[in-house]
DRENMARLO-298605 format. One record per residue (C-alpha): residue in three letters; y, z negated, x negated. Coordinates in steps of 0.5 Angstrom, whole numbers, padded with zeros to 4 digits, always signed. Each point is the difference from the previous one (the first is absolute). Example, Ala and Ser with C-alpha at 12.3 -4.5 7.8 and 13.67 -1.06 7.14 Angstrom:
<rs>
ALA-0009-0016-0025;SER+0007+0002-0002;
</rs>
This chain:
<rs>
UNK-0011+0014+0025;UNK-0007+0003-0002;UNK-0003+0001-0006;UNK+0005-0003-0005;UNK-0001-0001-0007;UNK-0004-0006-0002;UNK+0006-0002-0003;UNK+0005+0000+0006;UNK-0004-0005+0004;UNK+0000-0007+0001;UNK-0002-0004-0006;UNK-0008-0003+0002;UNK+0000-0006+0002;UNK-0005-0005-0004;UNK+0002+0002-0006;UNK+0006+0000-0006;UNK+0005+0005+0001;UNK-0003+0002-0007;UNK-0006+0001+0003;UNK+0002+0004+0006;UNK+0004+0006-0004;UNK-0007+0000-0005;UNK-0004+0001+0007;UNK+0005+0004+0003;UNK-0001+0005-0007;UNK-0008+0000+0001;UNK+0000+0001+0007;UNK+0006+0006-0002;UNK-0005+0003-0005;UNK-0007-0001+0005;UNK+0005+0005+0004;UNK+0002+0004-0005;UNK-0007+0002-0001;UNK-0001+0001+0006;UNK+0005+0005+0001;UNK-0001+0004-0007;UNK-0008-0001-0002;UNK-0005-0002+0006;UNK+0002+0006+0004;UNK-0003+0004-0006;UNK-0005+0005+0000;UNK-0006-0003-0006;UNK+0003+0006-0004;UNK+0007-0001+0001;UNK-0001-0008-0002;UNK-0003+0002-0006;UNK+0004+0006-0002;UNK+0005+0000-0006;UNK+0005+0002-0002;UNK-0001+0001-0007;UNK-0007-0001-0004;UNK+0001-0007-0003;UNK+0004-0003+0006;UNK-0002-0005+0005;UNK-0002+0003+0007;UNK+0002-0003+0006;UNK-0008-0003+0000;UNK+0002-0003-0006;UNK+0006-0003+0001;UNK-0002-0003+0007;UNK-0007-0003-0004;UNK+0005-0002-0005;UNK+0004-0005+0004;UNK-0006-0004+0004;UNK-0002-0001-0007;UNK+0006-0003-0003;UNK+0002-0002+0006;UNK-0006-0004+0000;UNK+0000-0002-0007;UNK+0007-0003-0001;UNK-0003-0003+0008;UNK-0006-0003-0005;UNK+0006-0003-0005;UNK+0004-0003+0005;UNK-0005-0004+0004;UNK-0007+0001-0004;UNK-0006+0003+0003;UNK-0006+0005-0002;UNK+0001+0007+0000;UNK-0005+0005+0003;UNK-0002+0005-0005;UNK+0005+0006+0002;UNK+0005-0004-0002;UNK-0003-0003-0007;UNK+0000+0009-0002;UNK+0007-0001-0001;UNK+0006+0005-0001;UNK-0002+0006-0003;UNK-0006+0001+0005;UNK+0004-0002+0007;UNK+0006+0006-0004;UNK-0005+0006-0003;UNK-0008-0003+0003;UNK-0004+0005+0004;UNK+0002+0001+0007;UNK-0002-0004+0006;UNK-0001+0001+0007;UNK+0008-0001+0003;UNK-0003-0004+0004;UNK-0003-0005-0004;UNK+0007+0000-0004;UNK+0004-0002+0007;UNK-0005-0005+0003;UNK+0001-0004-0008;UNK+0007+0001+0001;UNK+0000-0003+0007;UNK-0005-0006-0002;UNK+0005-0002-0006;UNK+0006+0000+0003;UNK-0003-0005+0006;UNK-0002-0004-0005;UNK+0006+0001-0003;UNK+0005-0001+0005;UNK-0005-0006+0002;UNK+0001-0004-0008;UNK+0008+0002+0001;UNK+0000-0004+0008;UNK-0003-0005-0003;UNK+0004-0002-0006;UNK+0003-0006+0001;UNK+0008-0001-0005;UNK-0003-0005-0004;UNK-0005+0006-0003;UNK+0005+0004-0002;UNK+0003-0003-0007;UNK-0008-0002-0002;UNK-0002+0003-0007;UNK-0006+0003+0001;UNK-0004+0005-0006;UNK+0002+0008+0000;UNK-0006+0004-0002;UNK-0005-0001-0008;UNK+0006-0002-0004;UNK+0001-0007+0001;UNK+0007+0001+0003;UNK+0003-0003+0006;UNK+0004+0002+0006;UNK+0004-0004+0007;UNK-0004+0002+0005;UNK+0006+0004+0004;UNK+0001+0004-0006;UNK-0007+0003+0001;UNK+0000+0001+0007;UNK+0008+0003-0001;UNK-0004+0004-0005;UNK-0005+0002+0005;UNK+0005+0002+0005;UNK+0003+0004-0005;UNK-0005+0003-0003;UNK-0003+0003+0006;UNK+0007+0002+0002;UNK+0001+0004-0005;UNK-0007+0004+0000;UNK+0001+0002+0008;UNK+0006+0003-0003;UNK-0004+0004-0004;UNK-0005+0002+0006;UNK+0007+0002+0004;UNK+0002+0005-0005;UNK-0007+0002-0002;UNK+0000+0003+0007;UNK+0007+0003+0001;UNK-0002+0003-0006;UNK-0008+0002+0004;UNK+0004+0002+0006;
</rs>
């Protein structure tokens, strides 16, 4: 039974059932972009499919970021300078090196996965502070979010390179 979806396996041990799904969509999405946009030439990474909408690169650039955002939220920690650029750089900023992109990639997401193996259960309901505005939020929502948030974008680089050919 090689190769099933991340979904489909054992729950990972160590860890609440919760925390097992949330790594089994990380490590759904890491495969995703695989599959989808590291195989990519530069070219095709940074293609768009209409002036004005996000390229491939810029999808991948924006879910390490936000990713790496959110994870800030959940468990504070200094962000490097990439990451403080924020949205509108990840999405419409000037190529980089696919190379540069992936290897970021890779570098947060064992770091995320890490910072999720390590969550203990008494973690997850703990408030901590969201962003500028002084709001509030349980830690398992932000990191739900998180895993959403990053789902929902490698669903965007599925259909921007069906679409690329």
């Amino acid at each position: 039974m090689a190769n099933l979806a991340p979904f489909l396996e054992p729950l990972v041990p160590g860890v609440s059932p919760a925390v097992s799904a949330w790594l089994k969509g990380l490590k759904e999405v890491e495969l995703h972009l695989d599959r989808w946009a590291f195989d990519l030439s530069d070219e095709g990474f940074w293609w768009r499919p209409k002036e004005g909408l996000n390229p491939i690169g810029g999808l991948v650039r924006h879910i390490t970021g936000s990713s790496l955002r959110l994870l800030s939220y959940a468990f504070p920690q200094e962000l490097p300078d990439w990451a403080r650029k924020g949205r509108e750089w990840e999405l419409q900023g000037e190529p980089e090196a696919k190379e540069v992109v992936e290897a970021r990639f890779r570098e947060v997401w064992a770091r995320l996965l890490s910072a999720f193996q390590s969550l203990r259960e008494e973690e997850l309901g703990q408030e901590v502070p969201v962003g500028t505005q002084g709001l509030k939020a349980p830690r398992a929502h932000i990191l739900h979010h998180l895993v959403e948030h990053a789902q929902h974008h490698a669903g965007q680089i599925i259909y921007a390179r069906k679409l690329l050919g």
